[in-house]
DOVEX-300162 format. One record per residue: x, y, z of N, C-alpha, C in turn; residue in three letters; residue number from 1. Coordinates in steps of 0.1 Angstrom, whole numbers, plus 5000, padded with zeros to 4 digits. Example, Ala and Ser with C-alpha at 12.3 -4.5 7.8 and 13.67 -1.06 7.14 Angstrom:
% DOVEX-300162
+------+------+------+------+------+------+------+------+------+-----+-----+
:  nxx :  nyy :  nzz : caxx : cayy : cazz :  cxx :  cyy :  czz :   r :   k :
+------+------+------+------+------+------+------+------+------+-----+-----+
: 5132 : 4943 : 5078 : 5123 : 4955 : 5078 : 5132 : 4967 : 5078 : ALA :   1 :
: 5128 : 4978 : 5071 : 5137 : 4989 : 5071 : 5129 : 5000 : 5079 : SER :   2 :
+------+------+------+------+------+------+------+------+------+-----+-----+
***
This chain:
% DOVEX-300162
+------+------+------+------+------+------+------+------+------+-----+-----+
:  nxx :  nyy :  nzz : caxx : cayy : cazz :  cxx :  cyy :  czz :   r :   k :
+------+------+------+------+------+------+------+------+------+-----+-----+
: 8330 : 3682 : 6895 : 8329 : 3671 : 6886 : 8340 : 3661 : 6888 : UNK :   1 :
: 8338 : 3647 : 6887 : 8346 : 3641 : 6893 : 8355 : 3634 : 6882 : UNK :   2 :
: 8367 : 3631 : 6879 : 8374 : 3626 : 6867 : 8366 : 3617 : 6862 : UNK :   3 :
: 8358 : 3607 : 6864 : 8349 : 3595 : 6856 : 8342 : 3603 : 6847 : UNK :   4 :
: 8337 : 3615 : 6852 : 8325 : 3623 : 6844 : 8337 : 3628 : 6832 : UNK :   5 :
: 8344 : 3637 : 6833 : 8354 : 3639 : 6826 : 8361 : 3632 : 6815 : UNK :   6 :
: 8363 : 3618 : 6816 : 8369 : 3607 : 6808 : 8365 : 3602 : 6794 : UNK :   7 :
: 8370 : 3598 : 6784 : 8360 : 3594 : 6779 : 8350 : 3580 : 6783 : UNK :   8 :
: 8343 : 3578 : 6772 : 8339 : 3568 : 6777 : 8342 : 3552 : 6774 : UNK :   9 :
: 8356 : 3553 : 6768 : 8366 : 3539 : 6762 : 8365 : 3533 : 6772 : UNK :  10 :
: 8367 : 3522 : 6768 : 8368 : 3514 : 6782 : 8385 : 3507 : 6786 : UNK :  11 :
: 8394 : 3512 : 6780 : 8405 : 3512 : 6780 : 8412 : 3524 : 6795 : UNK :  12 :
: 8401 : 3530 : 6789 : 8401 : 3544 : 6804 : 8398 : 3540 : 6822 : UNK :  13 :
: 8389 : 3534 : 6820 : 8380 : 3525 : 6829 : 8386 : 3510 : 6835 : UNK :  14 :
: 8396 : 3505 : 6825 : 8405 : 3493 : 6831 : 8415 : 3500 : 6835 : UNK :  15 :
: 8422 : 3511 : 6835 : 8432 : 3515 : 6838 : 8425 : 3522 : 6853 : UNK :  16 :
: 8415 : 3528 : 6853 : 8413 : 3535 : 6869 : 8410 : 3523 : 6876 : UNK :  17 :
: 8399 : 3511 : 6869 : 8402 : 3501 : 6879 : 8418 : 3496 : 6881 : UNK :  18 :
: 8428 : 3499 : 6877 : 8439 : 3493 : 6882 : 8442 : 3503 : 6891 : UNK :  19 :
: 8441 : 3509 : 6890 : 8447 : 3525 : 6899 : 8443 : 3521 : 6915 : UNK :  20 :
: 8426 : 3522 : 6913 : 8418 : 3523 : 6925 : 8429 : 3503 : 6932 : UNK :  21 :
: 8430 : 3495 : 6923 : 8434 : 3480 : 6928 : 8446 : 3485 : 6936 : UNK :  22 :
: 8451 : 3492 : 6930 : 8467 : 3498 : 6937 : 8465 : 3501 : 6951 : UNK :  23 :
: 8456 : 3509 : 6952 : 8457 : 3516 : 6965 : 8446 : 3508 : 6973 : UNK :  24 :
: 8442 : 3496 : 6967 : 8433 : 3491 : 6977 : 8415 : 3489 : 6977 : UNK :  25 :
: 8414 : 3500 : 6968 : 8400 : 3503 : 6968 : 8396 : 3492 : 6954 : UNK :  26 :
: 8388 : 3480 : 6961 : 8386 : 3468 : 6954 : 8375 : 3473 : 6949 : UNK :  27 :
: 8362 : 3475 : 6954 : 8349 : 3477 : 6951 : 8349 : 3485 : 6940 : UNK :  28 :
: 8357 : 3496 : 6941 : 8361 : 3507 : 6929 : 8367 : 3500 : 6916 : UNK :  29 :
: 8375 : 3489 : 6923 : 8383 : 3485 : 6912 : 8373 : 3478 : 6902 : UNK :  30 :
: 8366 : 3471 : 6910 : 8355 : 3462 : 6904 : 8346 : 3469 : 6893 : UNK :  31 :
: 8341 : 3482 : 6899 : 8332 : 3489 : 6893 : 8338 : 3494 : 6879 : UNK :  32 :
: 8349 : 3498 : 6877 : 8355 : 3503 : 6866 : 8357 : 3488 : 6857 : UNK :  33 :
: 8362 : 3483 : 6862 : 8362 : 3471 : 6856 : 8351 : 3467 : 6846 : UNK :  34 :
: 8339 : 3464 : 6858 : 8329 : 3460 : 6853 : 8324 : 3471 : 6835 : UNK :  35 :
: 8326 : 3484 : 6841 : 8324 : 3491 : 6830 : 8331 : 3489 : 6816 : UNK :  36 :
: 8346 : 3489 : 6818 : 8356 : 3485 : 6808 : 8347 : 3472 : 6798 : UNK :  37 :
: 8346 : 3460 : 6812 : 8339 : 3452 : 6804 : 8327 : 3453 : 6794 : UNK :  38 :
: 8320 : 3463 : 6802 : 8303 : 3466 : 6796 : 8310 : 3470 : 6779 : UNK :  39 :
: 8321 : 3482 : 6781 : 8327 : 3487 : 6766 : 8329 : 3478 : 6757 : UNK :  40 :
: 8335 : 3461 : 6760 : 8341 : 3462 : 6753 : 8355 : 3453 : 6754 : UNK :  41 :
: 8363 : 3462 : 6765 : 8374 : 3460 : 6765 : 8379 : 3451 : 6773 : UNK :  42 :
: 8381 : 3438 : 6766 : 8383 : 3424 : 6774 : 8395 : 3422 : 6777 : UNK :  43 :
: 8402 : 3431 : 6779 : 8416 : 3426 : 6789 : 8411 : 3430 : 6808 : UNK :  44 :
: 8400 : 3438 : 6803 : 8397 : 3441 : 6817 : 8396 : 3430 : 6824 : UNK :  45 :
: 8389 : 3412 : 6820 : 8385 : 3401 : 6821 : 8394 : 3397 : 6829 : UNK :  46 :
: 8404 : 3402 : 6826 : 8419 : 3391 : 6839 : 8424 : 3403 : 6852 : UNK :  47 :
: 8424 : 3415 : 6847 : 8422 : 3427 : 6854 : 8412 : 3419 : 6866 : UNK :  48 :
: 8398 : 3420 : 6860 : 8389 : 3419 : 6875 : 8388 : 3404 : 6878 : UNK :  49 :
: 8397 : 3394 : 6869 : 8397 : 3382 : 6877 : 8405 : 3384 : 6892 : UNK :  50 :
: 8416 : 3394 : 6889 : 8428 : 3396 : 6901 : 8420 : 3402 : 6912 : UNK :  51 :
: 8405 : 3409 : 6904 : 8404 : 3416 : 6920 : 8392 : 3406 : 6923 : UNK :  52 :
: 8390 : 3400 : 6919 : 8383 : 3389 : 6921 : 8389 : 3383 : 6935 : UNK :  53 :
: 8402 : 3378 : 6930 : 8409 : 3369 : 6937 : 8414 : 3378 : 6950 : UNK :  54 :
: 8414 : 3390 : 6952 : 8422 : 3398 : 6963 : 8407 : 3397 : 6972 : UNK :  55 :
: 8396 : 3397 : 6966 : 8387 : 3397 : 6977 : 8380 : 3384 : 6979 : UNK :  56 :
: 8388 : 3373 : 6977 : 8384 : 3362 : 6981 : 8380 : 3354 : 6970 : UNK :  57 :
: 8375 : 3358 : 6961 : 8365 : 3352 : 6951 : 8375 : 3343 : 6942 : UNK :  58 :
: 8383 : 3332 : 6945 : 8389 : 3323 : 6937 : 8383 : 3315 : 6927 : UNK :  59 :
: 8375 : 3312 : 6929 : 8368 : 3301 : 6914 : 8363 : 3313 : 6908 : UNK :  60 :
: 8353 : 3323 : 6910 : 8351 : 3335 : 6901 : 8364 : 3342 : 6895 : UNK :  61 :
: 8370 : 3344 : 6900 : 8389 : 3353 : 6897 : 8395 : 3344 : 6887 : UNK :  62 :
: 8394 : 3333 : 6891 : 8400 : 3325 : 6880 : 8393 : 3319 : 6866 : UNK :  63 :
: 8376 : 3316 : 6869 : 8372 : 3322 : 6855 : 8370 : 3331 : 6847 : UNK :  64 :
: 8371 : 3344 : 6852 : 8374 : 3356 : 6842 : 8388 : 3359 : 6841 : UNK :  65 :
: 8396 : 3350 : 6844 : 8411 : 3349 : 6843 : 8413 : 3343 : 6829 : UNK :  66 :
: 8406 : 3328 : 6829 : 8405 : 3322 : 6816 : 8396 : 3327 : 6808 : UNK :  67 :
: 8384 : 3335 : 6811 : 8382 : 3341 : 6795 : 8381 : 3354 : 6793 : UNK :  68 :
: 8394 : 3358 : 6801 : 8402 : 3367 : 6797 : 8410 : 3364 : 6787 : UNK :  69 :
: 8417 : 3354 : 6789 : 8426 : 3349 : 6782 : 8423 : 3340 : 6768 : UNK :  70 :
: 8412 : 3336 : 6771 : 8405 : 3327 : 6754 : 8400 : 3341 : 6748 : UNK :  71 :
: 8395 : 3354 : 6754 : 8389 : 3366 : 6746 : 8402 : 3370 : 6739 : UNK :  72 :
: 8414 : 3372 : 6746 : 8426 : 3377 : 6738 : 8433 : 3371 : 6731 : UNK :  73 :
: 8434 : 3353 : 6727 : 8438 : 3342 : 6722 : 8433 : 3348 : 6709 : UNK :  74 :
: 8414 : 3351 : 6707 : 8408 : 3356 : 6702 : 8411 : 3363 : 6691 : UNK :  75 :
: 8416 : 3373 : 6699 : 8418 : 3386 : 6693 : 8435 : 3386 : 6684 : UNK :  76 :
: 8440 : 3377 : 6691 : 8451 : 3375 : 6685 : 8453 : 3371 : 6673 : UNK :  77 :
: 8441 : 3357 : 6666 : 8438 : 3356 : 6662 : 8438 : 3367 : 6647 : UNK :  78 :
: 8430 : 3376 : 6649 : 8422 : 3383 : 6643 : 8437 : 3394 : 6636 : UNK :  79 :
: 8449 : 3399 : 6646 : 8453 : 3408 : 6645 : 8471 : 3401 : 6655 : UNK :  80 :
: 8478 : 3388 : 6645 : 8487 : 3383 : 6654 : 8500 : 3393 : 6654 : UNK :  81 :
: 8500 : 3409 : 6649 : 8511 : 3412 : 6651 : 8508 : 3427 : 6659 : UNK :  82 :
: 8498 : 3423 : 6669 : 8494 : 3434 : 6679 : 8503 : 3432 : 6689 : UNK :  83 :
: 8513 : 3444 : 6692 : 8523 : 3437 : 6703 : 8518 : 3440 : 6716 : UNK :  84 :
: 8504 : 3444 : 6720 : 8496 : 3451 : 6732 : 8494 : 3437 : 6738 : UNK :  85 :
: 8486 : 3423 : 6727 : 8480 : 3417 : 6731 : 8490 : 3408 : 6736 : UNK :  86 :
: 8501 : 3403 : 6725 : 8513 : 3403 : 6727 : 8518 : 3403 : 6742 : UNK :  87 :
: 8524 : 3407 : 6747 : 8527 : 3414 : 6761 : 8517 : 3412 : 6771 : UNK :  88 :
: 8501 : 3415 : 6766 : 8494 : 3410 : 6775 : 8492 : 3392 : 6783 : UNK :  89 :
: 8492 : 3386 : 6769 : 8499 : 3374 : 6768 : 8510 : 3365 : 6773 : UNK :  90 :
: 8521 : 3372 : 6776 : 8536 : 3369 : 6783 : 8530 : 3374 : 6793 : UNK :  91 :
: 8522 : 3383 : 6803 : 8519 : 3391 : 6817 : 8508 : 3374 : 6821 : UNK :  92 :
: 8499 : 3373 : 6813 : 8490 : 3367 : 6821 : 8497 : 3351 : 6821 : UNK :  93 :
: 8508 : 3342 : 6811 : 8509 : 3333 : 6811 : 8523 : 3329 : 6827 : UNK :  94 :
: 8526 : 3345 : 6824 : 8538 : 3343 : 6837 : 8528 : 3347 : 6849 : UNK :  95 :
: 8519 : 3349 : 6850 : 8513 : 3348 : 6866 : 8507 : 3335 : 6871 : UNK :  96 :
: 8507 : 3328 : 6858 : 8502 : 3318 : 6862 : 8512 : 3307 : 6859 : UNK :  97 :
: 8528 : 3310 : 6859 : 8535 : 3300 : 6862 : 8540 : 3290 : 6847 : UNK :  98 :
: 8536 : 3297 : 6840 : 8538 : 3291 : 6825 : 8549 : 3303 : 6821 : UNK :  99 :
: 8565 : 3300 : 6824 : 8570 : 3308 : 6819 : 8579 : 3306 : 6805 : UNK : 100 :
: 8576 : 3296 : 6799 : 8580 : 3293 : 6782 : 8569 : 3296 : 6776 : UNK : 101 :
: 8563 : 3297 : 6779 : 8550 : 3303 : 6770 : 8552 : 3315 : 6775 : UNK : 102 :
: 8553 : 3325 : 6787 : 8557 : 3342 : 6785 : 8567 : 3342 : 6774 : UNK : 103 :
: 8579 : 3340 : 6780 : 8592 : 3338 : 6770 : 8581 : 3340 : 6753 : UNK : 104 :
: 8578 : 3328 : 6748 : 8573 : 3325 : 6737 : 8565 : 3342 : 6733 : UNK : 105 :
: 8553 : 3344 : 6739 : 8552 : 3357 : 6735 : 8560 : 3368 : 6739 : UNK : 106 :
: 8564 : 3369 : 6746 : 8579 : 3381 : 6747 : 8580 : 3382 : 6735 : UNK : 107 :
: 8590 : 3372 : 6734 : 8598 : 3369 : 6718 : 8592 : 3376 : 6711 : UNK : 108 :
: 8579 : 3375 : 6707 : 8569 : 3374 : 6696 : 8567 : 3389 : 6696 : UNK : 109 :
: 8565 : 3398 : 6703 : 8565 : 3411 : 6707 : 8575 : 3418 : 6707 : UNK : 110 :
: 8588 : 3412 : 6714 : 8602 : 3417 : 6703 : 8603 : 3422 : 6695 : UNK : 111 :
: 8606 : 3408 : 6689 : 8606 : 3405 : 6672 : 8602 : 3420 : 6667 : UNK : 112 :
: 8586 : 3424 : 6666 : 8581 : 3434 : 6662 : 8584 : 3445 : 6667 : UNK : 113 :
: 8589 : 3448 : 6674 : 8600 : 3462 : 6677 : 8610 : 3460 : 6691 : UNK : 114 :
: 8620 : 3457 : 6684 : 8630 : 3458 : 6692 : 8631 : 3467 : 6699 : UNK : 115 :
: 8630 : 3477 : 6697 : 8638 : 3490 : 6707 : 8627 : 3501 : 6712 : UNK : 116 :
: 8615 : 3493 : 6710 : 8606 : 3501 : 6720 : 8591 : 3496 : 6724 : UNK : 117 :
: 8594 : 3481 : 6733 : 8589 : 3478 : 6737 : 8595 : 3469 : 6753 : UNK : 118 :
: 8596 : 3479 : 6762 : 8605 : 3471 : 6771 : 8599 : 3466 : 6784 : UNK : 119 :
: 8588 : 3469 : 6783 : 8576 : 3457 : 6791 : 8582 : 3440 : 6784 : UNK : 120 :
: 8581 : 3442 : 6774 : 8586 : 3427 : 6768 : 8597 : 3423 : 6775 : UNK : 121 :
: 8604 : 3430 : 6772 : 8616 : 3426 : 6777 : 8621 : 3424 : 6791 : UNK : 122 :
: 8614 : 3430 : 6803 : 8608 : 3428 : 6817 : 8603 : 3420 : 6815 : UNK : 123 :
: 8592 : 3413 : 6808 : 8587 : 3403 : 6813 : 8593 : 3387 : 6812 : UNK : 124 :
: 8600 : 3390 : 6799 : 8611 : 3380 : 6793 : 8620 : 3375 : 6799 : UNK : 125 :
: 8627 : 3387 : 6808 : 8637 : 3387 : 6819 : 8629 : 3380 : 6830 : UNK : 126 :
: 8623 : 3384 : 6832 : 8612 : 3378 : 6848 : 8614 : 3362 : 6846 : UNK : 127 :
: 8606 : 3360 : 6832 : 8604 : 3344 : 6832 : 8617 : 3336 : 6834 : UNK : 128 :
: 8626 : 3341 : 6823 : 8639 : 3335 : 6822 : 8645 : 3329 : 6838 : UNK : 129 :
: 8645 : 3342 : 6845 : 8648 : 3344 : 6858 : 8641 : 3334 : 6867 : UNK : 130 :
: 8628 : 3335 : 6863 : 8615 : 3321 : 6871 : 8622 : 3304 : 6864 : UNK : 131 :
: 8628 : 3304 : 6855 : 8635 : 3294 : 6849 : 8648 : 3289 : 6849 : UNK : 132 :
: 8657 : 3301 : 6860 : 8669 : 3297 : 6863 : 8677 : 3300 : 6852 : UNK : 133 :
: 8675 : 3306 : 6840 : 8688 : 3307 : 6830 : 8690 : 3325 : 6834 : UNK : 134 :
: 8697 : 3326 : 6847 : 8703 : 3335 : 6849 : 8709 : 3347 : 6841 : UNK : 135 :
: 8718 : 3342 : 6831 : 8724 : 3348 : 6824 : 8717 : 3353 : 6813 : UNK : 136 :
: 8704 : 3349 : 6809 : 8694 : 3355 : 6799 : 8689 : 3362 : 6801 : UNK : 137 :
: 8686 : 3361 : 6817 : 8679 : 3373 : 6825 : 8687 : 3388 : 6830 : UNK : 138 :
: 8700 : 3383 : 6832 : 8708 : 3392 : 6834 : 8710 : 3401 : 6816 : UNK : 139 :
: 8710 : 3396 : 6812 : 8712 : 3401 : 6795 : 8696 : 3412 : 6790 : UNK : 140 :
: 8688 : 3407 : 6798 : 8672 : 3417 : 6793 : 8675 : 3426 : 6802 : UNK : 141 :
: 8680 : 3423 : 6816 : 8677 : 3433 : 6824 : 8687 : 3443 : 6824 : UNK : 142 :
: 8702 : 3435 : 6817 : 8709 : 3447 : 6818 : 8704 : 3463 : 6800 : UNK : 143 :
: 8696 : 3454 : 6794 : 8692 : 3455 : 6784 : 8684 : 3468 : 6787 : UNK : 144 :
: 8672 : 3468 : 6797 : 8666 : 3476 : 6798 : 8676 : 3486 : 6808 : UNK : 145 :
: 8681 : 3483 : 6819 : 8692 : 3495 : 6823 : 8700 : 3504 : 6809 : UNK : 146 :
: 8703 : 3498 : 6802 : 8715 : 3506 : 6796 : 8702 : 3511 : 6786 : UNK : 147 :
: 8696 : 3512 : 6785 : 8680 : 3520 : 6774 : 8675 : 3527 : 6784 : UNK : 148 :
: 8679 : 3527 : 6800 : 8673 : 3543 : 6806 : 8658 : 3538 : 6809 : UNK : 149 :
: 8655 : 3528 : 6812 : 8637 : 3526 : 6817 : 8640 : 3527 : 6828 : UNK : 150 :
: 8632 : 3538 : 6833 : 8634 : 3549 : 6848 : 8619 : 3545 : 6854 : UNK : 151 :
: 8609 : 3538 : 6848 : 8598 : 3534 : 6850 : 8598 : 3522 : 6866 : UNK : 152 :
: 8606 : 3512 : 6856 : 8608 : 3500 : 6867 : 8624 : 3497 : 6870 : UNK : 153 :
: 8630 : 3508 : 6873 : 8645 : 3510 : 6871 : 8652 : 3503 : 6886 : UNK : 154 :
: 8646 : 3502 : 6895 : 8647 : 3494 : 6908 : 8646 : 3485 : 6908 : UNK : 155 :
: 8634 : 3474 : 6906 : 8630 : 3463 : 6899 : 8644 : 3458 : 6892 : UNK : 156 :
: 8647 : 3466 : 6879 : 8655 : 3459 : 6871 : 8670 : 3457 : 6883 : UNK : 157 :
: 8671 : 3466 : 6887 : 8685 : 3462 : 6894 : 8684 : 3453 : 6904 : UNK : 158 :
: 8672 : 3452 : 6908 : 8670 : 3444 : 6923 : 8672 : 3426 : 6914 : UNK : 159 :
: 8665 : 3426 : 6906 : 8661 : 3413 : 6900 : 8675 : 3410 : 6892 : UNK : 160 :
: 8681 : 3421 : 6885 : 8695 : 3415 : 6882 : 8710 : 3410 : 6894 : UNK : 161 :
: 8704 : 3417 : 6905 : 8716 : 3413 : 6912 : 8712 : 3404 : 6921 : UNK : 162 :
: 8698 : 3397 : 6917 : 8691 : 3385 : 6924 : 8697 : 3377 : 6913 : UNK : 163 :
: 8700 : 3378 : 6902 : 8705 : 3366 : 6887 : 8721 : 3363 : 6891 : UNK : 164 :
: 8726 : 3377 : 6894 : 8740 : 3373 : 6893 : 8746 : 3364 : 6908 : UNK : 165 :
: 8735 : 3368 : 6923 : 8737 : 3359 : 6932 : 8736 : 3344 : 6929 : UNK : 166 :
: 8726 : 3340 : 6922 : 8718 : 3328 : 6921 : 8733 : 3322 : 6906 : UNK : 167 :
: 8738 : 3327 : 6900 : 8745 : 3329 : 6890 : 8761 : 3321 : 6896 : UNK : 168 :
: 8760 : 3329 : 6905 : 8771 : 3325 : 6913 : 8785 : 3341 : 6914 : UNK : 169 :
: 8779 : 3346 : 6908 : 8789 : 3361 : 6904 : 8787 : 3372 : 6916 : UNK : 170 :
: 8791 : 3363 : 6932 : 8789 : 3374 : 6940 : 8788 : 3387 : 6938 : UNK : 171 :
: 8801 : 3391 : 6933 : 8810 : 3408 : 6934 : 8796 : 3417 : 6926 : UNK : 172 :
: 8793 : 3410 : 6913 : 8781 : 3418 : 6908 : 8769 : 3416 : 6912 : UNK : 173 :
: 8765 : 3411 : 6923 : 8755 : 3407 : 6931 : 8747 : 3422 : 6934 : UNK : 174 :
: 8757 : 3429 : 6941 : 8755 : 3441 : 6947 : 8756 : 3453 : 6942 : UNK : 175 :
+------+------+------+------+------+------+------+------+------+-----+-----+
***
């Protein structure tokens, strides 16, 4: 029996193996789960399969289920503005596309609503800041998530903070 059969059938389950299968390459797969997620329901998958959209060429397709991915979760936000899922989802999809005061903006906004255990936010917060040149803001999230023990993206954090303190000008803690 193969884990799909096993799963339920959320489609929250189904956007996550399509990320899985995206990870290691397997697009068609990724697609397929995707597509399912969607059939559920579950419209964050919409910017999910816009990416694999885009990894196999499909740019004008990838980038409209990019945007209504993004008007589905605007949506939803709507409905439920102190969801810090969609929140966060919100700062991910606006920083890929280069709008990093508007990530920042929902960071914040996902903060706000729990400070001390949501530190995707605050990765992504750091990222933007960092895509914005205020070094020292970025250095402040990232040392943020170091001293809170996120062992998840705990590389990342150090690589990107001693990319702040270069760009900063603070050689010595560069490294």
């Amino acid at each position: 029996m193969c884990i799909r059969d096993r799963l339920s059938k959320e489609g929250k389950v189904y956007n996550y193996l399509g990320l899985l299968k995206r990870a290691v390459g397997d697009f068609n797969g990724a697609m397929n789960d995707l597509n399912d997620a969607i059939g559920l329901g579950y419209n964050t998958a919409y910017s999910n399969r816009g990416d694999v959209k885009i990894d196999l060429g499909d740019i004008k397709g990838g980038n409209a289920d990019k945007r209504l991915g993004l008007q589905l979760t605007l949506k939803q936000l709507d409905k439920d503005p102190n969801n810090r899922r969609l929140l966060v989802n919100l700062a991910i999809d606006y920083g890929q596309r280069g709008d990093y005061s508007t990530t920042i903006y929902y960071a914040d906004k996902a903060i706000s609503l729990d400070p001390l255990n949501f530190n995707q936010a605050y990765f992504y917060r750091a990222y933007a800041k960092q895509a914005l040149e205020d070094y020292i803001g970025a250095i402040s999230d990232y040392s943020l998530l170091i001293n809170k023990g996120d062992k998840i993206t705990e590389a990342n954090i150090y690589r990107e903070r001693g990319i702040c303190y270069e760009n900063a000008g603070d050689l010595s803690r560069a490294c």
